[in-house]
N, C-alpha and C positions, 0 to 999 in steps of 0.2 A: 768514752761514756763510763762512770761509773757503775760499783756493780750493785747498787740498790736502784739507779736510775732502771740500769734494763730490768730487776724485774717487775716496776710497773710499769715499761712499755712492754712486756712478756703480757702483760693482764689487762693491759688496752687492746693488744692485736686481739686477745683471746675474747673482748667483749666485743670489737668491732667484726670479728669472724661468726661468731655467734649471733649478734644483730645482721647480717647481711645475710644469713640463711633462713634466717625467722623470717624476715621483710621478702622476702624472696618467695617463700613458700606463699604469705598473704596474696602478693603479688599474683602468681600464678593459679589461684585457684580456682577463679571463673574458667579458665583454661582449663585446669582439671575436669571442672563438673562440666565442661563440653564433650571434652574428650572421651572421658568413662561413662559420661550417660545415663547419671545412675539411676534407676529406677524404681518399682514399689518390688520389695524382697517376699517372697512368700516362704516361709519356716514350716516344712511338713510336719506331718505329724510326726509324734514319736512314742517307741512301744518302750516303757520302764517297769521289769518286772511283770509282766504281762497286762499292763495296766497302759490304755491308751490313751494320749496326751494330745488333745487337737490341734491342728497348725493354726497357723496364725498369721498377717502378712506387715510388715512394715512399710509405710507409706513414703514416698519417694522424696518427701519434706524431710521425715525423720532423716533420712540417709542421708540428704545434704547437710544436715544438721550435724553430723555425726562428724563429716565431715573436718568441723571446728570441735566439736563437744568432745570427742575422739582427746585429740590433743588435749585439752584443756583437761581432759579428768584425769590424765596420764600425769599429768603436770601435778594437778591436788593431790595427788595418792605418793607420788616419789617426796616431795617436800620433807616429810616428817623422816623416814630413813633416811634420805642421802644427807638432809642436816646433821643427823647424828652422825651419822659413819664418818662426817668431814670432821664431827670438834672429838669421836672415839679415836680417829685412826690420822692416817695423814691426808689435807689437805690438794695437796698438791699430786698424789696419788689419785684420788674423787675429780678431781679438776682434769687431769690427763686421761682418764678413764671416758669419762661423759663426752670430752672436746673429740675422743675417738671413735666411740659410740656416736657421736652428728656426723664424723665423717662416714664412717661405714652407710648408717641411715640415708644422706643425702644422694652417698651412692646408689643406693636400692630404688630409690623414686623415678629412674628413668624404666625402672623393668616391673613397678606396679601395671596389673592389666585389667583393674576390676575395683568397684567400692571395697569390697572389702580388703584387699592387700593395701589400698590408699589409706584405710582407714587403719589399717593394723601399724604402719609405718608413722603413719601423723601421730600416735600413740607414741611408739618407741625417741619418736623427733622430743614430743613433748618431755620425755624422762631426760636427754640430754639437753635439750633447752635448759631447762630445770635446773640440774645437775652443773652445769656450766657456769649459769647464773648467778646460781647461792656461793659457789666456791670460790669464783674469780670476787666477786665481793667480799668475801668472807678475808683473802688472804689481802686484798687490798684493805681492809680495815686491820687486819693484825699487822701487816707491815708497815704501817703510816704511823706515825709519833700523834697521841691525843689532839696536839693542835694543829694538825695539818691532816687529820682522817676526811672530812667535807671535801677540801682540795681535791686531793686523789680519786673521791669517789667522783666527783663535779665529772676531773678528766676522764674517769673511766664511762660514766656516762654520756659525755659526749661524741666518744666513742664511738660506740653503742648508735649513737643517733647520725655519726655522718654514715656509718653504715647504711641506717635506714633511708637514710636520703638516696644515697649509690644505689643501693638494694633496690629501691623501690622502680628510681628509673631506670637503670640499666635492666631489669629482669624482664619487664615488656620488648627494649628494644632488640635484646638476645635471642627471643624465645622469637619475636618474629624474623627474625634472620637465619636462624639456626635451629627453633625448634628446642626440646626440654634437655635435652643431652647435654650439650656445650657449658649450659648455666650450671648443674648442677657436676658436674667434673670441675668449675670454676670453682666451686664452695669445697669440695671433696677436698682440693688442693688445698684452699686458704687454711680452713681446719687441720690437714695434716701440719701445715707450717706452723701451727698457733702448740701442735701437739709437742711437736719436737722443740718448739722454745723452751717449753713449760719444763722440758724433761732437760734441758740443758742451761737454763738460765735460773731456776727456782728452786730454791734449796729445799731438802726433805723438811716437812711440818713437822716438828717437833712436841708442837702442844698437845696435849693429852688430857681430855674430859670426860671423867669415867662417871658410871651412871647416863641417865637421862637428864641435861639440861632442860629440855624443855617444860619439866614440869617445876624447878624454882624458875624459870624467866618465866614463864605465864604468870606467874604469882610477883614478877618486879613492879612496884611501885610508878616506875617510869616508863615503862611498855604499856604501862594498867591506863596510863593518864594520854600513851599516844593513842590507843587503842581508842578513844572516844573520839578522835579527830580524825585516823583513819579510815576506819569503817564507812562515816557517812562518806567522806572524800572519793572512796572510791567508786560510789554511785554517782559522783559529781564528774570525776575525769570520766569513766566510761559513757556517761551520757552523752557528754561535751564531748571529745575526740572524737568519737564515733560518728555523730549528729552533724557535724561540722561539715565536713564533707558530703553526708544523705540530703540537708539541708541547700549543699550546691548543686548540686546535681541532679534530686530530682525534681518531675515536673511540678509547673505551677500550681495545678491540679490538687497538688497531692500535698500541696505548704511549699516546694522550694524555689531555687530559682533557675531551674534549668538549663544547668552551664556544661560544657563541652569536659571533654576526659581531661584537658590541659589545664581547662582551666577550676577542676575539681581539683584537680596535682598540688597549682599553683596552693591552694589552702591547707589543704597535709603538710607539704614540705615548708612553707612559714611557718606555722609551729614547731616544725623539727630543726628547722635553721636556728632561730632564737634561742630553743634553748639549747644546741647544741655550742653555741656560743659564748649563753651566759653560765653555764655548769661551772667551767674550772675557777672563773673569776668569782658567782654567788658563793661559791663552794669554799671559798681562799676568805672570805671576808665574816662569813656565817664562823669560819675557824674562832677569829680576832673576837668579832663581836657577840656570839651567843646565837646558838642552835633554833631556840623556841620561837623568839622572836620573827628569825627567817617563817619558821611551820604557819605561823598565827598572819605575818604580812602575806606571803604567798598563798595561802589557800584561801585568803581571805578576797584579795585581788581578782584571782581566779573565778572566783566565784561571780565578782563585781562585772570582769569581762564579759564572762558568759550570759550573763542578764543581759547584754547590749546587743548581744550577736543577733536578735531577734529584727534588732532596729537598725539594720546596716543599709535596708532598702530606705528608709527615712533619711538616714545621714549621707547617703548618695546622693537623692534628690535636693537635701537643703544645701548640701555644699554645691551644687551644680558640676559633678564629676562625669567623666568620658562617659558613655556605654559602648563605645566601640573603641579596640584597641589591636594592637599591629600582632600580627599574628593569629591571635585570637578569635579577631571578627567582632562580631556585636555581642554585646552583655548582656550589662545593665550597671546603672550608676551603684547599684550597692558590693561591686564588683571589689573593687579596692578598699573600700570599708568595713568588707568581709575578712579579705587577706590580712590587711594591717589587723582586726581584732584575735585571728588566728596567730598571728607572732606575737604579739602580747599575751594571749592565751602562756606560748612558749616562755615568755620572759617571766609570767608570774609564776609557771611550774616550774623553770630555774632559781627561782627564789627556794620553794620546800624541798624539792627533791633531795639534794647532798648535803641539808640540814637533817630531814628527816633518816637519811639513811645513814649518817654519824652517829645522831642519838642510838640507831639502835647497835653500830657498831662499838660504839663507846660501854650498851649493858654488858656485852655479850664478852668482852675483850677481858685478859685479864687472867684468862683460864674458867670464864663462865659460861663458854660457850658463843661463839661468836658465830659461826654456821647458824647453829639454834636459834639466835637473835631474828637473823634475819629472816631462817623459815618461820619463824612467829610471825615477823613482819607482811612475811607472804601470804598466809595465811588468814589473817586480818584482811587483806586485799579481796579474793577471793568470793565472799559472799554477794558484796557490791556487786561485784564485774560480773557477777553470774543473771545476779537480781537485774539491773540496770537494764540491758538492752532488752527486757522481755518490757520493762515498765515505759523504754523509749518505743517500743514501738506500737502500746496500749494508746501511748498519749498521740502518737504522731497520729491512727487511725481514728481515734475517738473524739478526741480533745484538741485538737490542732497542736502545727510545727512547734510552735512558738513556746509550748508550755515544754516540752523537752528542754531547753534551753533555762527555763524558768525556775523546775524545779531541782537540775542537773547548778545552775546558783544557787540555789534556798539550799542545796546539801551541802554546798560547801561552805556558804557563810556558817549555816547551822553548826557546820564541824569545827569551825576554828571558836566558836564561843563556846562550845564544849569544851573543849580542849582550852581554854583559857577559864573557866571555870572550875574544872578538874587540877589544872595547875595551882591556880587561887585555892582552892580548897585544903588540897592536900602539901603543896611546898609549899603557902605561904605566899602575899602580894608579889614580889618580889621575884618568884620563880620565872618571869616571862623574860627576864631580863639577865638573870644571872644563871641557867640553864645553857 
């Protein structure tokens, strides 16, 4: 094997080691909040200066919250440093650094004994997620040649997704055989393994971006233009991902269809198969043919899907499909026409994915900041995914199932005429095609 081949199989292991302890954690965290228990927090008073400050108590909602919110804020707050310090300093340093920081962390999580130690850890998890993330991207877009950047990212992202598959099943079947220990010494390991490639396969980053990129790439021209098709997009995939699954699972009562843990599974992992499949080949032809085009068909699609997923109990009935199936047990005929629009879901976000994440490899490359690029990118992400599941679960209680679904397509179609308007505008007819 040559020696550009290992180092992006150095930065697949290290995207597959880092999706397998993400998925992992998701996994286990009903688990968690059985365990710890957590309950409503009462904050005593406190004397500052002789001046008395009344307590106050945090309600046991919040603290489940926190839970995930924990992580996630940990996550928006590293983005903007660790982006810089990757295009200031070296690379591959930032990347070794964070892959060792998740290993330490994953360590810690069998000896948290309390919300708050779980929540101070899912914090620190979130900064090497993070961390991990932007880097291993970042060096996969500077080491790839302009027309082969989509490819690599495709494979890195697929990666990334057979993890989540592995991750996802194996962390239930572990944790009951074995309990929390076992799993997470499992991940401790892989992350060391992913540490010492990096430090032995990946040469010192060289590139050096002094100043603050991210204040010319905010201001690029063609970040400006993906920024209108992002933004709503990410209100469109978190509704959808998320929903997809609440939608099988639960009761009829409540809008879904009330299917077993298996065959909730079965709907997650079709998504994640598809497009773990179609990344390196989408990713390989978006090179040949043009970036924008992939952004505008796949988000566009996506969108189409997701309007349908409402109607899977109709297209079960007219096609006269099983409701009972081996293993399984009884359904319902919308069972398979749930699953099949769930891998399609996968097949049209491997359309955008390793298009949209070239484009922004390709600003950033060059000595403009390529880390930067992508925290822009992340950061564009962000708003959605925060907004979204507060508005999917407005509509789920208020408005019924279906309009989750509805409006989670109306943001993505929305976003790809945006964004094919913003391209018409500002580069000209012509831009959808030759981008």
């Amino acid at each position: 094997m040559d020696r550009t081949r290992l180092r992006f199989w150095t930065l697949y292991l290290t995207r597959f080691a880092g999706g397998f302890g993400f998925i992992t954690l998701v996994t286990l965290l009903p688990k968690y909040i059985n365990e710890l228990d957590p309950g409503a927090v009462v904050v005593p008073e406190l004397a500052l200066g002789g001046l008395a400050l009344g307590g106050f108590s945090l309600s046991r909602g919040f603290v489940i919250g926190m839970f995930t919110t924990g992580f996630t804020l940990a996550q928006t707050v590293a983005v903007v440093p660790l982006s810089w310090a990757g295009d200031r300093y070296d690379k591959r340093l930032v990347l070794a650094g964070t892959v060792g920081l998740g290993a330490v962390v994953y360590a810690a999580f069998p000896l948290v004994d309390s919300s708050l130690s779980f929540i101070l850890v899912r914090a620190a998890q979130g900064v090497a997620v993070t961390g991990a993330g932007l880097m291993s991207l970042a060096l996969v877009g500077e080491l790839a040649r302009e027309g082969t950047r989509a490819n690599h990212i495709g494979k890195a992202n697929a990666a990334r997704f057979a993890a989540s598959i592995l991750g996802s099943i194996s962390a239930g079947i572990l944790y009951d055989l074995f309990g929390f220990t076992p799993i997470f010494i499992v991940i401790t390991i892989l992350l060391t393994i992913a540490v010492v490639a990096i430090w032995v396969f990946l040469p010192p980053d060289e590139t050096r971006v002094h100043g603050f990129p991210f204040t010319d790439l905010a201001l690029n021209e063609r970040i400006l233009t993906m920024a209108t098709f992002r933004v709503q997009y990410a209100v469109a995939v978190t509704l959808v991902r998320t929903w997809v699954p609440i939608y099988a699972g639960v009761s009829a009562a409540s809008g879904g269809l009330e299917y077993g843990g298996i065959a909730v599974a079965a709907t997650v992992v079709a998504e994640k198969f598809t497009n773990m499949l179609c990344q390196p080949y989408t990713g390989r032809i978006s090179d040949s043919y043009g970036r924008a085009r992939f952004v505008f068909v796949g988000g566009g699609l996506y969108g189409l899907i997701a309007l349908a997923v409402p109607f899977s109990p109709a297209a079960g009935e007219a096609l006269a499909l099983p409701a009972v199936f081996p293993f399984l047990g009884p359904l319902s005929p919308a069972f398979l026409p749930l699953v099949g629009l769930a891998g399609l879901l996968g097949v049209a976000d491997s359309l955008r994915e390793p298009a949209s994440m070239a484009l922004f490899a390709d600003e950033g490359s060059g000595g403009a900041g390529v880390a930067s690029s992508f925290g822009i990118r992340e950061l564009l992400w962000r708003p959605g995914s925060v907004v979204a599941p507060l508005l999917g679960g407005y509509l789920m209680a208020e408005v019924g199932m279906e309009w989750v679904f509805f409006v989670g397509g109306a943001a993505a179609i929305t976003g790809v005429l945006a964004f094919l308007a913003a391209l018409t505008w500002s580069h000209g007819t012509d831009a959808l095609t030759t981008w």
